[in-house]
Each structure stands twice: as structure tokens, then as C-alpha cells.
C-alpha positions as CSV (number, residue, x, y, z in Angstrom):
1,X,234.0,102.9,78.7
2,X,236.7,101.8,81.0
3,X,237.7,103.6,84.7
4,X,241.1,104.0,85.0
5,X,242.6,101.6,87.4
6,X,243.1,103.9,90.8
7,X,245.9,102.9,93.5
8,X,244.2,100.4,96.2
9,X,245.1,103.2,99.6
10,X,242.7,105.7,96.9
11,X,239.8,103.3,96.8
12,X,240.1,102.3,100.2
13,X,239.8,106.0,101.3
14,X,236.9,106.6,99.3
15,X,235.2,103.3,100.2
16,X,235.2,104.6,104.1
17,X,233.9,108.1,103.3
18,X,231.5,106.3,101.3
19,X,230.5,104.2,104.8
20,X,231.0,107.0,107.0
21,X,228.3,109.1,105.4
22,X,225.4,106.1,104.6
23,X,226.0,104.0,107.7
24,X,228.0,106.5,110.1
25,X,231.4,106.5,111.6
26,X,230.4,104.1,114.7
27,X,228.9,101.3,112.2
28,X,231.3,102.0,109.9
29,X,234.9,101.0,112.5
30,X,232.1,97.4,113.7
31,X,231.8,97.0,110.2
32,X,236.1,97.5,109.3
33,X,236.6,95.4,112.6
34,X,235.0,92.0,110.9
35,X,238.2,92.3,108.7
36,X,241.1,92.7,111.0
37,X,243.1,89.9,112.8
38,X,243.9,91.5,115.2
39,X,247.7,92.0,116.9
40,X,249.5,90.8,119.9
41,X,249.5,87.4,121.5
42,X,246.0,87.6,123.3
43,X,246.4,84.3,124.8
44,X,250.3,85.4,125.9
45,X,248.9,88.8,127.2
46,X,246.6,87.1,129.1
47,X,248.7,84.6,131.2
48,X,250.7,87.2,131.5
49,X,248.0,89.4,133.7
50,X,245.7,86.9,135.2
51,X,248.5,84.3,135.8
52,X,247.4,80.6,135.9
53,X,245.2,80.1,138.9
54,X,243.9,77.6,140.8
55,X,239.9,77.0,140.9
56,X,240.9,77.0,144.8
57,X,243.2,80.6,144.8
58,X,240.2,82.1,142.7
59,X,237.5,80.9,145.2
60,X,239.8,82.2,147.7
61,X,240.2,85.5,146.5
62,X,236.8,85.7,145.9
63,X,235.8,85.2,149.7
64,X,238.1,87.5,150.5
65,X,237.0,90.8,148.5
66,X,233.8,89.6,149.2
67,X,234.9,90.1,153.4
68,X,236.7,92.9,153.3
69,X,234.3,94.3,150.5
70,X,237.6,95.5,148.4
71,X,237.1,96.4,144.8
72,X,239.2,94.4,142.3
73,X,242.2,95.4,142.0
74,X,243.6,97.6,139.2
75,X,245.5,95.7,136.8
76,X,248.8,96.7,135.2
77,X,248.1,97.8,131.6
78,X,249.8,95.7,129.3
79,X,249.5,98.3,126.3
80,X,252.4,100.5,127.7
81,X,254.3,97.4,126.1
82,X,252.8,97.5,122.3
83,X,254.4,99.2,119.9
């Protein structure tokens, strides 16, 4: 007996229903996520919001949210960009 060859987006579908209901929706996305490469430029993305600083201007700012007991501040989100 021989299955008929189904289209690969078919499988796929019924491969994470299959995973969903033995090993649940939250294990199931970890489990997906080993598989993906990602997208973006993380590296790019993160010059682009931390910058390139100094040991000496991150000491600094340090010592001075540490003074003034500031909060970080909130960073620009750099999703608003993606696609």
C-alpha cells in the first residue's frame, strides 16, 4: 500500500496540530523556533540602538542613573521599521 504523496504546506499543517495537541501550543512554537534563521540584521539593529560606546561613556551613564536614581531610558523600537 502506498499514501498518496500530499502537498508539503498539507503536511506541515497537520504536523503542527499533531504537536499542538501532544506537546501543547507553547512547546510546540520553542520546538518550531530551533528551525528558523531568523530575519533582520541583529548585529545592524543593534548598533543602530545601543550605538558604539565607550567602556568610559557606559561607566558614566551608569553613575549617573545610579545618582539621580532614573530608570533606563525607553528605547525607540526598531520594529516600526520591519516589514
Amino acid at each position: 500500500m502506498t499514501a498518496a504523496a500530499k502537498p508539503l504546506a498539507e503536511i506541515t499543517a497537520e504536523a503542527i496540530r499533531v504537536l499542538c495537541r501532544e506537546i501543547g501550543p507553547a512547546n510546540t512554537a520553542r520546538f518550531l523556533n530551533q528551525f528558523s534563521a531568523g530575519m533582520g540584521n541583529y548585529a545592524g539593529e543593534r548598533d543602530e540602538i545601543l550605538g558604539n560606546p565607550s567602556v568610559d561613556e557606559l561607566l558614566a551613564e551608569i553613575r549617573a542613573r545610579k545618582k539621580n536614581g532614573s530608570p533606563k531610558p525607553p528605547r525607540k523600537s526598531h520594529r516600526s521599521n520591519r516589514r
